[in-house]
N, C-alpha and C positions, 0 to 999 in steps of 0.2 A: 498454487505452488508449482515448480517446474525441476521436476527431478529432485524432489525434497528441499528445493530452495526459495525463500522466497524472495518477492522483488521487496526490497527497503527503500530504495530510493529513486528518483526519476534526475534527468540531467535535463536544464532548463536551456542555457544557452550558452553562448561564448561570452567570455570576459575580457579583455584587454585583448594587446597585442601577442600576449606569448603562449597563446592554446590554452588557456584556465578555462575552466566552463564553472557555470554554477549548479549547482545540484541542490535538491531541496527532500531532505530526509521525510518516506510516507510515514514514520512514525511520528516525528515531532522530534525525536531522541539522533543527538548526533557523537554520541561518544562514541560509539561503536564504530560508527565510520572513520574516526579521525585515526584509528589502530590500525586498520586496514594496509597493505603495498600491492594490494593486487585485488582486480573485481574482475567478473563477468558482466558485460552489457550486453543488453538483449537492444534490439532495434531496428529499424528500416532495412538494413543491412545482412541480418542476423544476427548470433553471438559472437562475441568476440570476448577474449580475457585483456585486461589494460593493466600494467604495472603503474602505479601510483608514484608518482616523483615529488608531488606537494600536496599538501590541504591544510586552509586556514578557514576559523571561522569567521561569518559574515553577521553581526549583531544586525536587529531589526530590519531583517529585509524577507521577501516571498521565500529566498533562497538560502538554507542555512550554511552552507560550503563552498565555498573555491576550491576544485582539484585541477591539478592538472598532470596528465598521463604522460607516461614516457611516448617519444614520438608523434606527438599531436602539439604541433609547433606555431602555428598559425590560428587565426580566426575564420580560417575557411575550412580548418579540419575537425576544430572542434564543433563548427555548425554541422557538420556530418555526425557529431552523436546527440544532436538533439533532440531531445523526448524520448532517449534509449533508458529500459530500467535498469538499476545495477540489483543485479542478484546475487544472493546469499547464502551459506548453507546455515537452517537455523540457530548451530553454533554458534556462529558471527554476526547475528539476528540482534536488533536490540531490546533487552532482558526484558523481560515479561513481569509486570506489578498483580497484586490481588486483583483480581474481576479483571484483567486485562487479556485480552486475547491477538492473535494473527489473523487478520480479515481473512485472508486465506482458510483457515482454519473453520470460520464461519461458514463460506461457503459451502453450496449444497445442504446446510442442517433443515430438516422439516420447518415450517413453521406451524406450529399446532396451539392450538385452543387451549383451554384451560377444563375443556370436555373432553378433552382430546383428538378432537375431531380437526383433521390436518387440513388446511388452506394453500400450500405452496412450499417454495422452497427458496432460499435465500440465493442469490445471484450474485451480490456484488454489495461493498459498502461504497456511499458516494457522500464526498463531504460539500454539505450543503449550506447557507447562509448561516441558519440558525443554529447548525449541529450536523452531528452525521446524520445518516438518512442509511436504512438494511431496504435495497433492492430487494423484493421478491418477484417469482413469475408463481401465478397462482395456477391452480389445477384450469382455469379458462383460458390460458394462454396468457393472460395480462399482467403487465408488468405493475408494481405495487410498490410506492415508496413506502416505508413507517418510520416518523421519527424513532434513533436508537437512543429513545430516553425512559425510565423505568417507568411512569405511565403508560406505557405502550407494551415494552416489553420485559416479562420477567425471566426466569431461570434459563439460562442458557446451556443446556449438556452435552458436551462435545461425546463424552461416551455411549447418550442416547441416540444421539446426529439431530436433535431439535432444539429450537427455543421458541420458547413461551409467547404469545400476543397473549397478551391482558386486554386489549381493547380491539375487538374484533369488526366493530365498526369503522374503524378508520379504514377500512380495504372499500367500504362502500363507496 
């Protein structure tokens, strides 16, 4: 999270002739973005805020959005915001379901036992072939994938700052 916002989206690349990029929502969820006239993007550059002049959805592709920013008129300027994230304030966040969380959110929670005996702490979620995958760095320094599937893991408490591994051999 960066000054209580988080990043929702990444910007892929340039589309056509007239500055559109494609954007591909990290939620999956792109309603929220279609409301938007104005973002923050973070990137190679730094931040910068973009007023929103267009956005139309893109069925079945990597990238769920065409936008295109006021002043970004060319295909040589929108390759300048590629790979920039558009940040958010959680308000304009997209809505959170039962058992759903903000990876952000995750970040840093203990990872602990079911003895209670703590292992590490969450670093990062990273989506993997099969599913997501919760980064840990455990108390040796090493980085530790664990499928996020309920086999693996149970209770998640953002207000204890832990979740659960059920299965404490997969760090082996």
């Amino acid at each position: 999270m960066i000054d209580g916002r988080l990043a929702s989206a990444v910007v892929l690349s340039p589309f056509a002739l007239e500055g559109f990029v494609k954007i591909r929502s990290l939620s999956g969820e792109i309603e929220h973005l279609l409301k938007l006239s104005s973002v923050a993007l973070r990137g190679k550059a730094g931040e910068r805020v973009y007023e929103i002049e267009a956005a139309r959805v893109i069925e079945g592709a990597s990238a769920n959005l065409l936008v295109k920013f006021r002043n970004i008129d060319t295909p040589e300027q929108a390759a300048a915001l590629t790979g920039a994230e558009i940040l958010l304030p959680r308000s304009e966040a997209a809505p959170l379901g039962a058992g759903e969380y903000y990876v952000e959110d995750l970040k840093g929670l203990r990872v602990t036992g079911c003895d209670g005996r703590e292992f590490g702490v969450v670093t990062g979620i990273i989506d993997g072939g099969g599913g997501q995958l919760v980064e840990a760095r455990l108390h040796t320094g090493e980085l530790k994938l664990i499928p996020f599937r309920n086999e693996f893991l149970g209770e998640i408490s953002l207000e204890k700052g832990e979740i659960a591994l059920l299965a404490p051999w997969i760090l082996e």
